[in-house]
C-alpha positions as CSV (number, residue, x, y, z in Angstrom):
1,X,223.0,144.0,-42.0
2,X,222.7,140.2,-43.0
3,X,225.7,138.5,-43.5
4,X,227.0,134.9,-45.1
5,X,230.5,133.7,-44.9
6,X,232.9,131.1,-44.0
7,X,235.4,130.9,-41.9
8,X,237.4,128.2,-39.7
9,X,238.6,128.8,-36.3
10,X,240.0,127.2,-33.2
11,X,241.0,128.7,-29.7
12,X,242.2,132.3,-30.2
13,X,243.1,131.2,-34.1
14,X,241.9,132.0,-37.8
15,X,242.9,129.6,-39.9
16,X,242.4,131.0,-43.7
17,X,242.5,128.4,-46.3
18,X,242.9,129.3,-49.7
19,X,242.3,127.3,-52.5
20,X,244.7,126.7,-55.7
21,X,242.8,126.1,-59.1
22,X,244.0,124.9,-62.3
23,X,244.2,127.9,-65.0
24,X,241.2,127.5,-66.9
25,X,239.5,126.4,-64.0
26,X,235.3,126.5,-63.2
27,X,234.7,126.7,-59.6
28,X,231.4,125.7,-58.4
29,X,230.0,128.3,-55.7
30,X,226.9,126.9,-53.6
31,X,226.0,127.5,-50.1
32,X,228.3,124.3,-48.9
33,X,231.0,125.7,-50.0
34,X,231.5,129.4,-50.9
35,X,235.0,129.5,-52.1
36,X,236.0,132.8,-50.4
37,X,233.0,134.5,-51.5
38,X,230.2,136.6,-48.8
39,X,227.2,138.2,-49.4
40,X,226.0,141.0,-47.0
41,X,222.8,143.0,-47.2
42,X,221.3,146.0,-46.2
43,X,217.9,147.3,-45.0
44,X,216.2,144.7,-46.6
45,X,217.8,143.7,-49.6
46,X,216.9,140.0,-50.5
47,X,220.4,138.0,-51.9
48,X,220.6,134.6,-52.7
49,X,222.2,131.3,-54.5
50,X,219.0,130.0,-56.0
51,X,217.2,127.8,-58.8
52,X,213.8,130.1,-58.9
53,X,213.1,134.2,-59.6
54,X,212.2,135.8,-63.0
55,X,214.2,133.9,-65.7
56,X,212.3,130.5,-64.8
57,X,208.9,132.3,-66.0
58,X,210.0,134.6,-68.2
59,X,212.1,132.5,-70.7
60,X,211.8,129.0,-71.9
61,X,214.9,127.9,-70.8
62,X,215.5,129.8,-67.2
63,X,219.5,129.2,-67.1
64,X,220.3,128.9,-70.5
65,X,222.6,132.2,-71.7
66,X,221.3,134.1,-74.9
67,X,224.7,132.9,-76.5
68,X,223.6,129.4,-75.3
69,X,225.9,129.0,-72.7
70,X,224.3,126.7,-69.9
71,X,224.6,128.5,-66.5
72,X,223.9,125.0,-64.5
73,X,220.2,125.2,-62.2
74,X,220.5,128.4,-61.0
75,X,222.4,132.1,-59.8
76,X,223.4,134.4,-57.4
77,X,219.8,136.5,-57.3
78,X,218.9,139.8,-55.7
79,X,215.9,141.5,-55.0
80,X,216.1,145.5,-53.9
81,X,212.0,146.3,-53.5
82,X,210.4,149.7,-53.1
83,X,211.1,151.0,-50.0
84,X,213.4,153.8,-49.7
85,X,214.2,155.9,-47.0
86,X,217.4,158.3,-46.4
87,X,219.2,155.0,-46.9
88,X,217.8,152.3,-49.5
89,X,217.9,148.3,-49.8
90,X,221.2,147.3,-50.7
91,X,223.0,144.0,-51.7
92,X,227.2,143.1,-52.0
93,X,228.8,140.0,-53.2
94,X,232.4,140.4,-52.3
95,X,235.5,138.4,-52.9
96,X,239.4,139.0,-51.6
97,X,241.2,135.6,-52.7
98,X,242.1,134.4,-56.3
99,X,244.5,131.2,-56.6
100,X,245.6,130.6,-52.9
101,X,246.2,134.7,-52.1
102,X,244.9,137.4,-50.8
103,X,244.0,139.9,-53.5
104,X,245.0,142.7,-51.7
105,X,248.5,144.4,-53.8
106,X,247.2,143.3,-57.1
107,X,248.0,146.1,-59.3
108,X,245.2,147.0,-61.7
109,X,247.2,146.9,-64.6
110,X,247.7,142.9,-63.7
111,X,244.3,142.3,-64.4
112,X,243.3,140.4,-67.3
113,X,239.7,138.9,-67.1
114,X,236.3,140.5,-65.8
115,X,233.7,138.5,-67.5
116,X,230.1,137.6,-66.0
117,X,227.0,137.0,-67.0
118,X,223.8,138.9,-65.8
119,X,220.0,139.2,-66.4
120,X,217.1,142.1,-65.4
121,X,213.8,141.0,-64.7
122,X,211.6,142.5,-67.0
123,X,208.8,143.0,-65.3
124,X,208.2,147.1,-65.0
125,X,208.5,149.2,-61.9
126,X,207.2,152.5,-62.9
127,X,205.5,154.2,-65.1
128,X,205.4,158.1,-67.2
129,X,201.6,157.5,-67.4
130,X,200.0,156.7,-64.3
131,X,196.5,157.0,-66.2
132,X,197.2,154.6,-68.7
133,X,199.1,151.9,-66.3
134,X,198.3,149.2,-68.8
135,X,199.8,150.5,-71.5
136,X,203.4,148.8,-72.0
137,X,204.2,150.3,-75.0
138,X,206.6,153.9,-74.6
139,X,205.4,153.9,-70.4
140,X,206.9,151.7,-68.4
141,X,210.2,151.8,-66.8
142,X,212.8,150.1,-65.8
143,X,215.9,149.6,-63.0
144,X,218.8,151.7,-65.0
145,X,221.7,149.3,-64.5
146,X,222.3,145.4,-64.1
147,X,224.1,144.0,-60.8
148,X,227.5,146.4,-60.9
149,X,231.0,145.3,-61.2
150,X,232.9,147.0,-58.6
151,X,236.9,147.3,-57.7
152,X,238.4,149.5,-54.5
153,X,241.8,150.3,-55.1
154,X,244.6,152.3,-53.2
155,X,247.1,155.0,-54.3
156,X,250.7,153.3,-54.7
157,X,251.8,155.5,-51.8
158,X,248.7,154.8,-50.0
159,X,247.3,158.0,-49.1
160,X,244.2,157.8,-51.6
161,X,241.2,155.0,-51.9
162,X,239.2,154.9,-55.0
163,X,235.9,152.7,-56.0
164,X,235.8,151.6,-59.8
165,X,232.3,150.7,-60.9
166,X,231.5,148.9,-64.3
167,X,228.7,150.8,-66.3
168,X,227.7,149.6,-69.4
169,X,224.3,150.5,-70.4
170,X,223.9,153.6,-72.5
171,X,227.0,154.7,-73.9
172,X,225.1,158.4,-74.3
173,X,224.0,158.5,-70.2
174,X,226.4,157.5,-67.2
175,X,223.2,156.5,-65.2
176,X,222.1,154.4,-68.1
177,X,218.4,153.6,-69.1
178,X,215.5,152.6,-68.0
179,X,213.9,151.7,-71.3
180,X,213.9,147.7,-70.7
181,X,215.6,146.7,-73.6
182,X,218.5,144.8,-71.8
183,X,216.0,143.2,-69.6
184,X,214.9,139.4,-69.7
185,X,218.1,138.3,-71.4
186,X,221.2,136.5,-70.3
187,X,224.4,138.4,-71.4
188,X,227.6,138.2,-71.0
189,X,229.3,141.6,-70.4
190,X,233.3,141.5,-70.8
191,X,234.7,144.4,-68.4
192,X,238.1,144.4,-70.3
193,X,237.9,143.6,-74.1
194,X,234.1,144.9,-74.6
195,X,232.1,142.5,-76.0
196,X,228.9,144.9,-76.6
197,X,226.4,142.4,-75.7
198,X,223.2,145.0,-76.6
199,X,222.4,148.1,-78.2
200,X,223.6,151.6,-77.4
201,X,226.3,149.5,-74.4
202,X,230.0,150.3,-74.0
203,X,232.7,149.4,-72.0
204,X,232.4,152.3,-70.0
205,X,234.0,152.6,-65.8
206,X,233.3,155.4,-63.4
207,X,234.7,156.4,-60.2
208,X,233.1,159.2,-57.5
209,X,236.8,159.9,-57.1
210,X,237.0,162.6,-55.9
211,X,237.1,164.0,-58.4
212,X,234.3,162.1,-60.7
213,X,235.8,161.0,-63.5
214,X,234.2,158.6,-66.6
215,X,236.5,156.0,-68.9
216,X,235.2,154.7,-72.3
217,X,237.4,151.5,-71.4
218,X,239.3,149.6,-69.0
219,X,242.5,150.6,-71.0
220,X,241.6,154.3,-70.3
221,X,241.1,153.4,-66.6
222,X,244.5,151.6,-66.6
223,X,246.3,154.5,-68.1
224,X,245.0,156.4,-65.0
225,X,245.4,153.8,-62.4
226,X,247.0,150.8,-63.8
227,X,249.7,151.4,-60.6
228,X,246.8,151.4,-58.2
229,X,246.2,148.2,-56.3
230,X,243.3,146.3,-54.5
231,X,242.5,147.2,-50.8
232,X,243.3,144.8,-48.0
233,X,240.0,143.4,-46.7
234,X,238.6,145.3,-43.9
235,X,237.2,144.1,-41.0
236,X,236.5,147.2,-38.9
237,X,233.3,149.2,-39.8
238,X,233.2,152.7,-40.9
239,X,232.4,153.5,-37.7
240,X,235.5,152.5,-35.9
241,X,237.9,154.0,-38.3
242,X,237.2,150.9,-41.0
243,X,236.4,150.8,-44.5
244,X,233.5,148.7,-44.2
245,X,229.6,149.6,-44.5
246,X,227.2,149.4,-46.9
247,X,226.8,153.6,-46.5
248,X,227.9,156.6,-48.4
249,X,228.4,159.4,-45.9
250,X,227.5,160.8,-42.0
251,X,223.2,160.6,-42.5
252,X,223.5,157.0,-43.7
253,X,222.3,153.8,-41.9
254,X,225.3,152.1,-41.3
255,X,227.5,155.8,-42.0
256,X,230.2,155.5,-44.3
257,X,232.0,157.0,-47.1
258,X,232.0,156.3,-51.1
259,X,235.4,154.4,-50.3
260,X,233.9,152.0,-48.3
261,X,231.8,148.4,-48.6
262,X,230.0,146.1,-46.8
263,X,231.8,143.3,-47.6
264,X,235.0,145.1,-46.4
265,X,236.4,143.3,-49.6
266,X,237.8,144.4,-52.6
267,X,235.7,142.8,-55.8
268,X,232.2,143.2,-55.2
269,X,228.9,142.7,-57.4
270,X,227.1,145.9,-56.0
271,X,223.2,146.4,-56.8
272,X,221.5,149.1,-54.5
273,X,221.9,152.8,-54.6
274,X,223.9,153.6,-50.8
275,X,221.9,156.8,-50.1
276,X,218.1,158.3,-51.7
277,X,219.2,161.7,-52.4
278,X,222.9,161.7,-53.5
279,X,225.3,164.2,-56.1
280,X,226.4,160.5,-57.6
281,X,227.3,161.0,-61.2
282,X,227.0,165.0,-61.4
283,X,227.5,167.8,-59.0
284,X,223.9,168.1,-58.9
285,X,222.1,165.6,-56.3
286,X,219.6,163.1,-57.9
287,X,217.1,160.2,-56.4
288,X,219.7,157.8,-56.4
289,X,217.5,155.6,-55.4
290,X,215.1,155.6,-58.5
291,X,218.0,154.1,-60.4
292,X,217.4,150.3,-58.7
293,X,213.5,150.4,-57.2
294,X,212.1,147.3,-57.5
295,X,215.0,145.3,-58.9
296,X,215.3,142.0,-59.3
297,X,218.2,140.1,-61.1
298,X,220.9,137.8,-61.3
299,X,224.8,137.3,-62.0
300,X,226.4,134.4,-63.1
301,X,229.9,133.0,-64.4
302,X,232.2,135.6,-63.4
303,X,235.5,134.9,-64.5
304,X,238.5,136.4,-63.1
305,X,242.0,136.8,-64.2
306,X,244.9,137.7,-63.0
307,X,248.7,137.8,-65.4
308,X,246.7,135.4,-68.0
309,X,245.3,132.8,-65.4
310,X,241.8,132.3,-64.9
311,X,239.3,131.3,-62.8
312,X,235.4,131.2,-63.3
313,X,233.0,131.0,-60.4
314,X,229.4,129.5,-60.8
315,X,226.9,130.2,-58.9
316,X,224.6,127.4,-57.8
317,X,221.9,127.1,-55.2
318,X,222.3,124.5,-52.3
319,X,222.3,120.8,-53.5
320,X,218.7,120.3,-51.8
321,X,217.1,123.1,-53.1
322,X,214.2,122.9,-54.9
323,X,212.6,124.1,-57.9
324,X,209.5,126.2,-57.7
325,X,206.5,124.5,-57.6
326,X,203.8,125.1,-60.3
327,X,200.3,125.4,-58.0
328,X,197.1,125.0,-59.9
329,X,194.8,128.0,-58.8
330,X,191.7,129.8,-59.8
331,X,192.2,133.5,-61.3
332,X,190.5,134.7,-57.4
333,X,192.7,132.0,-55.4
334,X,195.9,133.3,-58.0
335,X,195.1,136.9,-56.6
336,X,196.1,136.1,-52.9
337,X,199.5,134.8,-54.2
338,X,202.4,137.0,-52.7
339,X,204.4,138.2,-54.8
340,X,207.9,137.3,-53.1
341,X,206.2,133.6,-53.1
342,X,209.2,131.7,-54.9
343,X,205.9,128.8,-56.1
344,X,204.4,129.8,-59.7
345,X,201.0,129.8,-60.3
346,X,199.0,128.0,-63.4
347,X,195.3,129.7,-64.0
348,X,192.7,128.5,-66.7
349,X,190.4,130.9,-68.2
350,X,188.5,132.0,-71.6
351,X,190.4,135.2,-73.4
352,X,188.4,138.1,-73.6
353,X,190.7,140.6,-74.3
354,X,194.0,140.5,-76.1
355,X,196.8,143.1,-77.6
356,X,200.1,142.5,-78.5
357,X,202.0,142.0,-75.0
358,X,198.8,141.2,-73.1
359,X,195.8,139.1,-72.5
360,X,193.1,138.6,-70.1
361,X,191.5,135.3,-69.1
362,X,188.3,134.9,-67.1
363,X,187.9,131.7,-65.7
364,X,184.5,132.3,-64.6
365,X,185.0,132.7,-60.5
366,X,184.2,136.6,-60.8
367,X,188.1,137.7,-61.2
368,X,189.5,138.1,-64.4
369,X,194.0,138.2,-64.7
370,X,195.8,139.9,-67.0
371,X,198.6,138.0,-68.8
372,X,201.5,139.8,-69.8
373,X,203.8,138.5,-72.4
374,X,206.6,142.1,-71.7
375,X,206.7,144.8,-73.8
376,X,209.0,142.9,-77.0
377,X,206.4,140.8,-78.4
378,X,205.0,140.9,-81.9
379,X,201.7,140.9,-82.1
380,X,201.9,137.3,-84.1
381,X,203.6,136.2,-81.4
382,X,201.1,136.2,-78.7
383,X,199.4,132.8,-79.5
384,X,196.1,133.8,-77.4
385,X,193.1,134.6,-79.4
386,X,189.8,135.9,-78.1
387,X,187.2,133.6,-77.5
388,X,189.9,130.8,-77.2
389,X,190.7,129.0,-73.9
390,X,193.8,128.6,-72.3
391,X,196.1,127.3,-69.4
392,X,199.1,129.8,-68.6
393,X,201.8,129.3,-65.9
394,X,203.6,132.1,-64.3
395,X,204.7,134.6,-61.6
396,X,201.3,136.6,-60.3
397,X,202.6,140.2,-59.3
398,X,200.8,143.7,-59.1
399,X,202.8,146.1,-60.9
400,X,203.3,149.4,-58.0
401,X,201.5,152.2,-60.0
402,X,198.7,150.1,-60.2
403,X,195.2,151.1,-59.3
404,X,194.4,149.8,-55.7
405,X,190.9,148.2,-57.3
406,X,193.3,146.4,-60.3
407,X,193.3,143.0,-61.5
408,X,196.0,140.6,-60.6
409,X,198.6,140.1,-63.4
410,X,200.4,136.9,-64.7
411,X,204.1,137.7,-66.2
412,X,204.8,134.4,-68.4
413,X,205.9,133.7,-71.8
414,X,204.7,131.9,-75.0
415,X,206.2,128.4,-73.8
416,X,204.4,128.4,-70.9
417,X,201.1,128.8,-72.8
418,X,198.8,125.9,-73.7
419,X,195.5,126.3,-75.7
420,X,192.9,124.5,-74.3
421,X,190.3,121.5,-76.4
422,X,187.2,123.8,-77.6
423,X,185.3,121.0,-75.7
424,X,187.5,121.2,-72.5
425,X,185.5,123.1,-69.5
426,X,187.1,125.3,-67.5
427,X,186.9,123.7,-64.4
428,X,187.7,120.5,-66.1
429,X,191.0,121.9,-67.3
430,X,191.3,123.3,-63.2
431,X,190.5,119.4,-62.6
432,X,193.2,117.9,-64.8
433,X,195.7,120.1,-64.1
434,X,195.9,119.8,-60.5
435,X,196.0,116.0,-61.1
436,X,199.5,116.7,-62.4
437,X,202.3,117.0,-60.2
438,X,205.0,119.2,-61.3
């Protein structure tokens, strides 16, 4: 497992400094200084404090909220992949301090705030329709759930330890839905009051217990366990009699046990199922980890409360990091881009195909793209018309259930579009563009 923390120490001492905010407070969280927060990852899982990923090409405004809150130059991001195995790509952020204390004894029922802001890339990762790959519309699928919301509590006399997950998409199906809908937006999700931020949501939590059980709302779940109260952190693995690992039973890689987490914290931010075959949500065991294949997606603002007082953590990438660059390519240079490059790509073509979600440019050079605009477009808003030119900037990433023989695809959006003179060349759009530094 990767792991990123802080800590201070001297000769055969730990000193543990925790800070005091003002109520109200917004804490900046950045690389330099993590403010009691660690991210750990397992067996391959990609988590970050960054300014690039999915929301800088797929919206006009990457950090901008839908309710136009401005979420600063960036967020905690995570990327899961494909690979699977008996134990699948996880990620954690964890926390175990809140206003100069451990959180460990906090009883449930003392909590007051769990509010956060997350975003889905919307680019698809399956498909019901292998022979029909390109169409978007009713085929392609989606990761089931946003990054999770997760508490570990204890039994007041000790003897029990419970997981509390957050689950709000798909009020009708505990696993959620892999429609897309949610995807490419920045909402805010209250865990307490629910706020509803999308269709078909609720404000429902779910433990594994045992035994399973499902709340509609944190005041159900307090009614239950309002007298439970958060773990001490764990610093001993699963292994050695800890509660920490990012698995979920004997056969996992690290073991473990549904109690358990790799932060060896309390509050985590969990995206990643913990085994591939696992009885999760029913008695019946599914392929857990179809749920999060191929994610990609971000959290930001979370605010915590505690008795009324509140504290809101933003995550920011370091001070020196970068934006993504915006490379000037041709459509066959474009289709040697990686698809985990953090750098965009702008390509220059002639459309000779369009729909409503899609077009296809040929720039001449023997390789056409395909531009994708997602699956929510109107047809009236997809600006390109064939026969026009045009210079589009964007992400270049093969969806997996492509044919091996495919085109290269360019996931954008309208604002990153720009129509081309009917004079203008190709290659002199390809000249004037790389003259521009971005």
């Amino acid at each position: 497992m990767n792991k990123c923390f802080i800590k201070t120490t001297l000769p055969a001492i730990v000193i543990m400094t925790f800070a005091v905010y003002a109520n109200g407070a917004v804490v900046t969280v950045s690389p330099e200084g993590m403010q009691g927060w660690v991210i750990v990852t397992n067996k391959g899982a990609k988590a970050e404090l960054v300014s690039y990923g999915p929301a800088v090409y797929e919206r006009e405004k990457a950090f901008v909220a839908n309710d136009g809150t401005e979420l600063g130059t960036g967020a905690y991001y995570v990327t899961i992949g494909f690979d699977a195995g008996n134990t699948p790509p996880s990620a954690w952020l964890g926390l175990d301090t809140f206003d100069g204390r451990a959180l460990a004894g906090t009883e449930l029922k003392r909590i007051t705030s769990l509010e956060y802001y997350a975003y889905n890339a919307h680019i698809p990762v399956g498909t019901s329709n292998p022979k029909h790959w390109r169409s978007w519309k009713g085929w392609w699928t989606y990761p089931r759930q946003l990054i999770q919301l997760q508490l570990t509590a204890r039994s007041p006399d000790g003897k029990e330890r419970k997981q509390f997950w957050f689950m709000p998409w798909q009020k009708r199906k505990l696993r959620g839905e892999n429609c897309g809908r949610h995807c490419k937006k920045w909402l805010r999700y209250d865990a307490i009051n629910f706020n509803s931020p999308g269709p078909n949501m609720c404000g429902r939590w779910f433990t594994f217990g045992p035994p399973r059980q499902e709340f509609g709302s944190w005041a159900d779940l307090i009614k239950a366990y309002g007298d439970w109260t958060l773990v001490p952190t764990s610093a001993a693995s699963s292994d050695n009699g800890g509660w920490k690992s990012a698995g979920w039973d004997n056969t996992t890689d690290p073991v473990g046990a549904p109690a358990c987490t790799a932060t060896g914290m309390c509050v985590n931010f969990v995206v990643g199922a913990r085994k591939e075959y696992a009885a999760v949500f029913e008695p019946e065991s599914i392929r857990w980890a179809n749920d999060y294949r191929g994610f990609k997606g971000y959290i930001d603002r979370f605010t915590l409360g505690i008795d009324g007082k509140t504290v809101t953590y933003n995550f920011e990438p370091a001070a020196k990091a970068r934006p993504p660059k915006i490379i000037e390519l041709s459509n066959k240079e474009a289709a040697r881009m990686k698809a985990d490059s953090k750098d965009l790509v702008r390509i220059s073509g002639k459309v000779v195909e369009r729909t409503n979600a899609m077009f296809v440019l040929d720039d001449g050079t023997g390789c056409v793209v395909i531009g994708f605009l997602y699956k929510d477009i109107k047809i009236t808003e997809n600006p390109a018309r064939t026969g026009e030119c045009w210079s589009v900037w964007g992400h270049i990433e093969r969806v997996p259930f492509e044919p091996a023989d495919g085109p290269p695809l360019i996931w954008t959006c309208v604002n990153h579009m720009t129509k081309l003179s009917s004079g203008a060349s190709i290659s002199d759009s390809i000249s004037y563009y790389r003259r521009v530094r971005y």
